[in-house]
C-alpha positions as CSV (number, residue, x, y, z in Angstrom):
1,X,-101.0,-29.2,148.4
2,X,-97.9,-29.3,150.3
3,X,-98.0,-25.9,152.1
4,X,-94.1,-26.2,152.5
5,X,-93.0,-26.8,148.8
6,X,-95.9,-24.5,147.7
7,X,-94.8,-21.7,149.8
8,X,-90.5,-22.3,148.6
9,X,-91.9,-22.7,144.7
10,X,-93.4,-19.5,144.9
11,X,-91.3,-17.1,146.4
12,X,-88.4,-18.2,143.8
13,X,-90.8,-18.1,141.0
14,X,-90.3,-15.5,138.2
15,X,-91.1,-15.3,134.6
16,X,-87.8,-15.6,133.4
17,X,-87.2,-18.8,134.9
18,X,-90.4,-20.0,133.7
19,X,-89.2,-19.1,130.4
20,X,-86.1,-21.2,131.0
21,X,-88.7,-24.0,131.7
22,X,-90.6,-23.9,128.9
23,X,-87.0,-23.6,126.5
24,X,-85.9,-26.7,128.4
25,X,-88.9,-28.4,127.8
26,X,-88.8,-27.8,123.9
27,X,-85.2,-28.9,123.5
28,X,-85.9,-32.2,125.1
29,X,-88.9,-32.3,123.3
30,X,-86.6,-31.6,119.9
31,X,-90.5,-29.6,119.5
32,X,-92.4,-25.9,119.8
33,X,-94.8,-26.9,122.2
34,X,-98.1,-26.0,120.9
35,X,-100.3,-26.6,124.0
36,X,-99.9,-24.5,127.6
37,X,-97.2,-25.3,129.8
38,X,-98.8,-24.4,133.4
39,X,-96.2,-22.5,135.4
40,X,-95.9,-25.0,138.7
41,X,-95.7,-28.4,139.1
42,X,-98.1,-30.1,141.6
43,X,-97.0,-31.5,145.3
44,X,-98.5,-34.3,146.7
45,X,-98.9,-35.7,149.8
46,X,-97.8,-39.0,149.9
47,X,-100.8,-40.4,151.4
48,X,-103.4,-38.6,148.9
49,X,-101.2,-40.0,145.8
50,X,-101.0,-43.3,147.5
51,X,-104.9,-43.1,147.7
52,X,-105.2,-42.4,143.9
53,X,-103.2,-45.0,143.2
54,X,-105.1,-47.9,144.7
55,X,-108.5,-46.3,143.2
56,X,-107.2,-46.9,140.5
57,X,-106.0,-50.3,141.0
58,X,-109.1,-50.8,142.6
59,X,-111.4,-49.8,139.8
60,X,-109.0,-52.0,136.8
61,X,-109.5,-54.9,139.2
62,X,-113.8,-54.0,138.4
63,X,-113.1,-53.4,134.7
64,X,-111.2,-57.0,134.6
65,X,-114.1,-58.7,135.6
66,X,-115.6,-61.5,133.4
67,X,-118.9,-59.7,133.4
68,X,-117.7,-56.3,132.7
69,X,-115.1,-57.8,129.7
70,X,-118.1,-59.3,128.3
71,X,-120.2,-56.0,128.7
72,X,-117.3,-54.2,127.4
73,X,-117.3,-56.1,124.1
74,X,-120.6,-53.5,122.9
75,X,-118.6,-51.0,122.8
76,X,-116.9,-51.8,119.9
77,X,-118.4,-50.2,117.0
78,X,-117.8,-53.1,114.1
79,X,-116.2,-51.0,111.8
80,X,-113.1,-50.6,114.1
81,X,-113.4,-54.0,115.1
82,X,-109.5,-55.3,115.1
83,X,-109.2,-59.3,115.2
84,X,-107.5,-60.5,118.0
85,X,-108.0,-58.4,121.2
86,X,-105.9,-59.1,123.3
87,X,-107.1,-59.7,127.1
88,X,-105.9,-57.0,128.7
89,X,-104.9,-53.3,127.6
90,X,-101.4,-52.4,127.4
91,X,-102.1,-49.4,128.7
92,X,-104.7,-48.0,131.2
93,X,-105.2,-44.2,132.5
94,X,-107.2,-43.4,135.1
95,X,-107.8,-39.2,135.7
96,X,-108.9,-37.9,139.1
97,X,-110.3,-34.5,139.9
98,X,-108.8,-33.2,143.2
99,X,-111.5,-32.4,145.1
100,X,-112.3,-31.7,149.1
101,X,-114.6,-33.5,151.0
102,X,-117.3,-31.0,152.6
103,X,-116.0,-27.0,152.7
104,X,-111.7,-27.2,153.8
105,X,-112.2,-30.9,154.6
106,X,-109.6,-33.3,153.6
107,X,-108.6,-34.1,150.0
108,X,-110.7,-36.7,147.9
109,X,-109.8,-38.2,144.3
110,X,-113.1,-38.7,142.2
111,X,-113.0,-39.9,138.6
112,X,-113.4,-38.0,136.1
113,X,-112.2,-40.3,132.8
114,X,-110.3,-43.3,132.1
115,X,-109.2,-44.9,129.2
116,X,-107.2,-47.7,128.0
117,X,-104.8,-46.0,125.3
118,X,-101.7,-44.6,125.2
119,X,-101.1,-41.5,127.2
120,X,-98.0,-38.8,126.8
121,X,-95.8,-41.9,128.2
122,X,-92.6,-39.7,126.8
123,X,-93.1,-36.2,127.2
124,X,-94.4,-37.0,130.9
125,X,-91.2,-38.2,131.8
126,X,-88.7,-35.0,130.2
127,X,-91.8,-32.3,131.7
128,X,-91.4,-34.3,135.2
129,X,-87.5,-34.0,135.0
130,X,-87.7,-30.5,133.9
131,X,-90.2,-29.6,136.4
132,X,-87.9,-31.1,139.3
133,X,-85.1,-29.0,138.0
134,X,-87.2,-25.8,138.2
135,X,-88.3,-26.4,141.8
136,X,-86.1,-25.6,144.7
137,X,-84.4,-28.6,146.0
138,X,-86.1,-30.4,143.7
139,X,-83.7,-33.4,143.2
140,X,-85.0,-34.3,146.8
141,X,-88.5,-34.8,145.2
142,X,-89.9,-37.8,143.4
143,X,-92.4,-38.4,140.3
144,X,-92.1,-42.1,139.2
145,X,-94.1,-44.9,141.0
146,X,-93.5,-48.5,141.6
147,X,-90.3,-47.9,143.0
148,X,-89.2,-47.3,139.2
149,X,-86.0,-44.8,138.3
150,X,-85.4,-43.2,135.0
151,X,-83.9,-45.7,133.6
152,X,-86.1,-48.6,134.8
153,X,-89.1,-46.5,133.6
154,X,-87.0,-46.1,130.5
155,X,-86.6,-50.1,129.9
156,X,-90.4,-50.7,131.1
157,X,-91.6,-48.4,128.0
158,X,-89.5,-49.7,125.9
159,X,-90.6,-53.6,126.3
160,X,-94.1,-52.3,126.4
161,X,-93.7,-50.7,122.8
162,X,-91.6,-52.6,121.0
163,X,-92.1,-56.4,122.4
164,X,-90.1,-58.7,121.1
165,X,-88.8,-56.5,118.1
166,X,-85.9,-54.3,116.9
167,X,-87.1,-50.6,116.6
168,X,-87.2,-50.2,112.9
169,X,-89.9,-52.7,112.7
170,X,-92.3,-50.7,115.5
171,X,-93.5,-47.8,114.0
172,X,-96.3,-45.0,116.0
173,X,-99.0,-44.9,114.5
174,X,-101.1,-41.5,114.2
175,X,-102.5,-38.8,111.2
176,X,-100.0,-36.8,110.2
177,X,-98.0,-36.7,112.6
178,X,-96.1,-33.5,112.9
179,X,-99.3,-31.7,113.0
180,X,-100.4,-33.4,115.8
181,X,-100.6,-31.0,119.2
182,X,-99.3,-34.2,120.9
183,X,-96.1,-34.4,118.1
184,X,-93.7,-33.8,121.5
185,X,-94.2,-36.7,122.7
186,X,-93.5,-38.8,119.4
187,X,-90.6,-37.4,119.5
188,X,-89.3,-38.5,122.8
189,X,-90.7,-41.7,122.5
190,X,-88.7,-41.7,119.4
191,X,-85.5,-41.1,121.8
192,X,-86.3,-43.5,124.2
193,X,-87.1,-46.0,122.0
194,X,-85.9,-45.8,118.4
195,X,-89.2,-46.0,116.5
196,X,-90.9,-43.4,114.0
197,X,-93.7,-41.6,113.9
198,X,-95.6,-42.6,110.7
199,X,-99.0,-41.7,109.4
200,X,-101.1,-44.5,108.7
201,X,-102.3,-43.2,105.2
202,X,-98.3,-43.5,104.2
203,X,-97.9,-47.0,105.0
204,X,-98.5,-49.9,102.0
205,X,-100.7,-52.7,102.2
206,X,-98.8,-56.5,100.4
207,X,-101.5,-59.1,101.3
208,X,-101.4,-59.3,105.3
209,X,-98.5,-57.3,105.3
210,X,-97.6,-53.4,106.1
211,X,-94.8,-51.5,104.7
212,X,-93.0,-47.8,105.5
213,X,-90.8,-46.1,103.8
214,X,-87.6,-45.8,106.6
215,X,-85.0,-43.1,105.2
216,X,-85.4,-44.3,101.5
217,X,-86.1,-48.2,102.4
218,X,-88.8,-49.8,102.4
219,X,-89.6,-51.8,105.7
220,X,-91.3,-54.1,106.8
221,X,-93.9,-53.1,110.2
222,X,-94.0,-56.3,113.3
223,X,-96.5,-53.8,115.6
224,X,-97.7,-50.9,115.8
225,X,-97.8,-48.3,118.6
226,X,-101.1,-47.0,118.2
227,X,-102.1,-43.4,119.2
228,X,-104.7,-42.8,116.7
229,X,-108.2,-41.8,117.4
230,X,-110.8,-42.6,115.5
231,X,-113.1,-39.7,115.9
232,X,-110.2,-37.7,113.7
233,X,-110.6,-40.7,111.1
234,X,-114.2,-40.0,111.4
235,X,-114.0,-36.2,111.0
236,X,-111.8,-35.6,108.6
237,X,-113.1,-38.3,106.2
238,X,-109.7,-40.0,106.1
239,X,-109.2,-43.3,103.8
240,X,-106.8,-45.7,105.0
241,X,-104.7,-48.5,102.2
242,X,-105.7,-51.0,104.9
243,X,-109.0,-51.5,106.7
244,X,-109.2,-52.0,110.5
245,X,-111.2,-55.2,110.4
246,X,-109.1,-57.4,108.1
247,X,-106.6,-59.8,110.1
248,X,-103.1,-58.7,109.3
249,X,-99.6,-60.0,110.2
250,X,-98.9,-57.0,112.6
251,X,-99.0,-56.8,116.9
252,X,-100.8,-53.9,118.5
253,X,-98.8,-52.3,121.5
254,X,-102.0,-51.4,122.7
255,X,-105.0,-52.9,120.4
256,X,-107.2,-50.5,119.1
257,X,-110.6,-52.0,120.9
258,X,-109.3,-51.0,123.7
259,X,-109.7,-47.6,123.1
260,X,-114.0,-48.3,122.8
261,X,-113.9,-50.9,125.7
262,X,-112.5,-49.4,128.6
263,X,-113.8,-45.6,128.2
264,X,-117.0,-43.7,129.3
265,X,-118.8,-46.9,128.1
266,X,-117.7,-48.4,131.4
267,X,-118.5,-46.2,133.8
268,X,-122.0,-46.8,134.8
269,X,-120.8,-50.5,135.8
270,X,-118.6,-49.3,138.4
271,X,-118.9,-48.9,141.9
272,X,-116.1,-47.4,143.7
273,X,-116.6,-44.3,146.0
274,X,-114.7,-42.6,144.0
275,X,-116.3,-42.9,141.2
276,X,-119.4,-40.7,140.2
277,X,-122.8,-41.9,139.3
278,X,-123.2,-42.4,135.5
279,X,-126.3,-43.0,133.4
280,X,-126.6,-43.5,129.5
281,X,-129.5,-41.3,128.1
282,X,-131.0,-44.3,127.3
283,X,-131.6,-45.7,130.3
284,X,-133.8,-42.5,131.6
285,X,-137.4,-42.6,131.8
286,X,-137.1,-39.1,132.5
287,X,-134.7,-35.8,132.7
288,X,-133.6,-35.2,136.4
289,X,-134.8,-32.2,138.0
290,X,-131.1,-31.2,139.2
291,X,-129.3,-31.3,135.8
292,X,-127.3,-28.4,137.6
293,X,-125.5,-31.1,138.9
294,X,-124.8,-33.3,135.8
295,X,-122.5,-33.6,133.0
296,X,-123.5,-34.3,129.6
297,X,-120.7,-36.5,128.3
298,X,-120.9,-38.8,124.4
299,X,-119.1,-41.5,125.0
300,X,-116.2,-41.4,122.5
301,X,-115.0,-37.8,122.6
302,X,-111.5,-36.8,123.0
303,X,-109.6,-33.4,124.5
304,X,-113.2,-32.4,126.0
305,X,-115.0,-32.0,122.4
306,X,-118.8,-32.5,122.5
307,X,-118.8,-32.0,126.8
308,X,-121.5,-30.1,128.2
309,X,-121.2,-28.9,131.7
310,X,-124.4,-26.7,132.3
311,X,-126.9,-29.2,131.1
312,X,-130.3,-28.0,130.1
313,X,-133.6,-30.3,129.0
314,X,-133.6,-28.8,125.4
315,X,-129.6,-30.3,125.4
316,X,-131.0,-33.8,126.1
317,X,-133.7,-33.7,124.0
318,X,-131.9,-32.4,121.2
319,X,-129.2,-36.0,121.4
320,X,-130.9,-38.2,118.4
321,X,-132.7,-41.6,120.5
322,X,-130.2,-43.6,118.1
323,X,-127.3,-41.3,120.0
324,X,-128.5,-41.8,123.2
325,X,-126.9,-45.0,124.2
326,X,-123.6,-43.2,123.4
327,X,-123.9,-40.0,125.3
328,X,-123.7,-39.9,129.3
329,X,-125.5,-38.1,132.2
330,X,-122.9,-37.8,134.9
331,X,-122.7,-36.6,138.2
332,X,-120.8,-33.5,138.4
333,X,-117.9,-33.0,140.0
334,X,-116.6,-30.2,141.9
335,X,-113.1,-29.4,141.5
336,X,-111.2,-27.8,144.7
337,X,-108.7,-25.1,144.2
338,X,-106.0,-26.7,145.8
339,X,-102.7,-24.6,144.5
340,X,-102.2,-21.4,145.4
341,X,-100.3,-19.8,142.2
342,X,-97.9,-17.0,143.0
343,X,-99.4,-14.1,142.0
344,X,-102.5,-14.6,144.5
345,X,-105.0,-17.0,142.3
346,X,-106.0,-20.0,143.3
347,X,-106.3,-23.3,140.2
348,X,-108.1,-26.4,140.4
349,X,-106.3,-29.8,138.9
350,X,-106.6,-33.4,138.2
351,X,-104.4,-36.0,138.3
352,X,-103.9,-39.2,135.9
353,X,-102.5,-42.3,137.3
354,X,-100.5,-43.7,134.3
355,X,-100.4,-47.5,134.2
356,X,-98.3,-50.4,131.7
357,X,-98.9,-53.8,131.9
358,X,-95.9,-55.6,133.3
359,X,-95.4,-58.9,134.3
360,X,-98.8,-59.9,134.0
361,X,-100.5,-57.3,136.3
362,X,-101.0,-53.3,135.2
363,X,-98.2,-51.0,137.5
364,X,-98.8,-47.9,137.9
365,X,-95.6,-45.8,136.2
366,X,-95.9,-42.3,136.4
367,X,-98.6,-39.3,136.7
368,X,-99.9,-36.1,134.0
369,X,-101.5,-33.4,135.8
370,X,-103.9,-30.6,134.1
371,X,-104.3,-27.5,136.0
372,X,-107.3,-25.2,135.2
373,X,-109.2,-21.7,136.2
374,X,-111.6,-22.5,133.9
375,X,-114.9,-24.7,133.9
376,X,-113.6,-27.9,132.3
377,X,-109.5,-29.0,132.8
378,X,-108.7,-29.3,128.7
379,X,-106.4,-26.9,128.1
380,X,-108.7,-25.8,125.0
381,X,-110.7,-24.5,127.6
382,X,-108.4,-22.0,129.6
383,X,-106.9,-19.9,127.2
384,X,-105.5,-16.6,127.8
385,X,-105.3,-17.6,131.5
386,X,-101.7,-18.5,133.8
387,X,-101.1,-20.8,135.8
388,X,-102.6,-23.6,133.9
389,X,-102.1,-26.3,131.5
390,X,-100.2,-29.6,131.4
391,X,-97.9,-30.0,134.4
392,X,-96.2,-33.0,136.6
393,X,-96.9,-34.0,140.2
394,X,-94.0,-34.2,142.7
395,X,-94.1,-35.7,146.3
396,X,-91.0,-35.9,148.9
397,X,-90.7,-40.3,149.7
């Protein structure tokens, strides 16, 4: 998207050092990466990431509304209601399809998801670094926001995560986590910041209290960095030793509601021209005639699972009328193939706008890029294809 740094990244791009890339990024990741690499960073112009950015504030400053926290609060199934939600999220992503106003017209960010959970806040930073060092003169380019460095970004995780308390005592919290596709990340997260990634099934419940087992010792867990998602609790049936609903003596670095509150559940309360128009299934009388141009979306799926994006009427009236205040119509988006890959194709992205809460107001940190040839940007849904996958998103300051 920067014709100058496209045109330099692609006449020194080869497969071997795309190989290199890829090593580098598994050393740092002390991980095989399971899920595609994409060969190329992004390059954005400053003006189009500076006009994500304040969508995104923009649209936080809706969702932290009194009427939109109290509509929010519905979206909490009461099963996976945690006592003591906090007032805010800890963390907020907000993930925008690059798209062109009218044929060749100028770039335009339109929403596509957000969500108030933890994103790849480690493995974004070593992919970025990596991805400058693969670029020609990259060290001239930036990736961080908010006028952060590496190490500010560093300290600003860290505080968010562990709070008040030493690193034994924070633990990551997901389902067996080496198996995870998202197990690089624990892994620098554990670098930056000390803590372990520990299954929740492993941990022991004394009264209010939760215990892990830390090299042989048992130890006692202050908060919890929590990156798991309950549809996988759901799925696979799993029993926990401590139920989500009772109080217990432990902090959330990011509570688990908000992962309900601040999802697809918000976005037909938005207005924002950026943002698409979105309708529960429950609120139709009837099926649009132009379901060419919707998106069927439930409202708690993760990685793209259960997304429909050629919507028929047998689809909709197949959703259960008990399901269909979960599951979203919305209004399609048409991605723009913005990057021109060196060997003559052409792939679409999107772009997420990272945020942590600091000093009292959510800053923006860092971006994750996806980069598809496909229908849908997961990278479930591009295999056997180059040039897409997760990437990072450079810009010259």
């Amino acid at each position: 998207m920067v014709p100058h740094l496209r045109r330099a990244f692609n006449a020194a791009f080869t497969e071997e050092r795309y190989q290199e890339y890829y090593r580098r990024l598994c050393e740092a990741s002390r991980s095989k990466i399971e899920f595609r690499v994409a060969e190329s960073p992004i390059f954005l112009p400053r003006e189009f990431r500076d006009e994500m950015v304040q969508s995104g504030k923009d649209i936080i400053g809706q969702l932290l509304r009194p009427e939109h926290q109290r509509h929010s609060l519905a979206a909490v199934p009461p099963e996976y209601d945690v006592p003591a939600c906090d007032h805010h999220p800890l963390f907020a992503q907000i993930d925008f399809a690059v798209t062109r106003e009218g044929s060749g017209g100028a770039l335009a960010p339109r929403l596509i998801e957000l969500q108030a959970f933890p994103s790849l806040y480690g493995f974004q930073l070593v992919q970025a670094i990596e991805a400058r060092r693969f670029t020609p003169d990259g060290g001239n380019l930036r990736f961080l926001l908010s006028g952060l460095d590496v190490d500010g970004y560093k300290a600003l995780l860290r505080g968010a995560i562990l709070g008040e308390h030493r690193p034994e005592n924070v633990v990551l919290f997901d389902v067996d986590p080496p198996s995870q596709k998202t197990s690089p990340d624990f892994w620098v997260t554990e670098d930056i910041c000390g803590i372990r990634a520990v299954c929740p099934t492993k941990v022991e419940k004394r009264g209010r209290e939760l215990w892990y087992d830390l090299d042989g010792k048992k130890t006692r867990i202050l908060r919890i960095y929590n990156r798991v998602i309950v549809d996988e609790l759901q799925v696979k049936k799993i029993s926990l030793p401590f139920s989500y609903t009772e109080p217990l003596d432990v902090e959330w670095a990011g509570h688990p509601n908000w992962y309900f509150r601040w999802s697809k559940h918000s976005l037909p309360e938005i207005d924002h021209p950026s943002v698409p128009t979105a309708r529960f299934l429950s609120d139709f009388d009837r099926w649009p005639d132009d379901l060419e141009r919707w998106v069927l979306k439930p409202l708690f799926s993760f990685a793209g699972v259960g997304v429909k994006v050629d919507v028929t009427k047998a689809d909709l009236d197949a959703v259960p009328l008990e399901h269909r205040k979960h599951t979203l119509l919305m209004k399609k988006v048409d991605y723009a193939p913005v990057i021109e890959t060196a060997d003559g194709q052409q792939s679409k992205c999107e772009v997420r706008i990272m945020f942590i809460w600091s000093d009292h107001e959510p800053k923006p940190v860092t971006t994750l890029v996806r980069m598809s040839q496909g229908k849908m940007m997961g990278v479930d849904f591009n295999r056997n294809r180059t040039w897409v996958g997760s990437s990072a998103a450079l810009w010259e300051e």
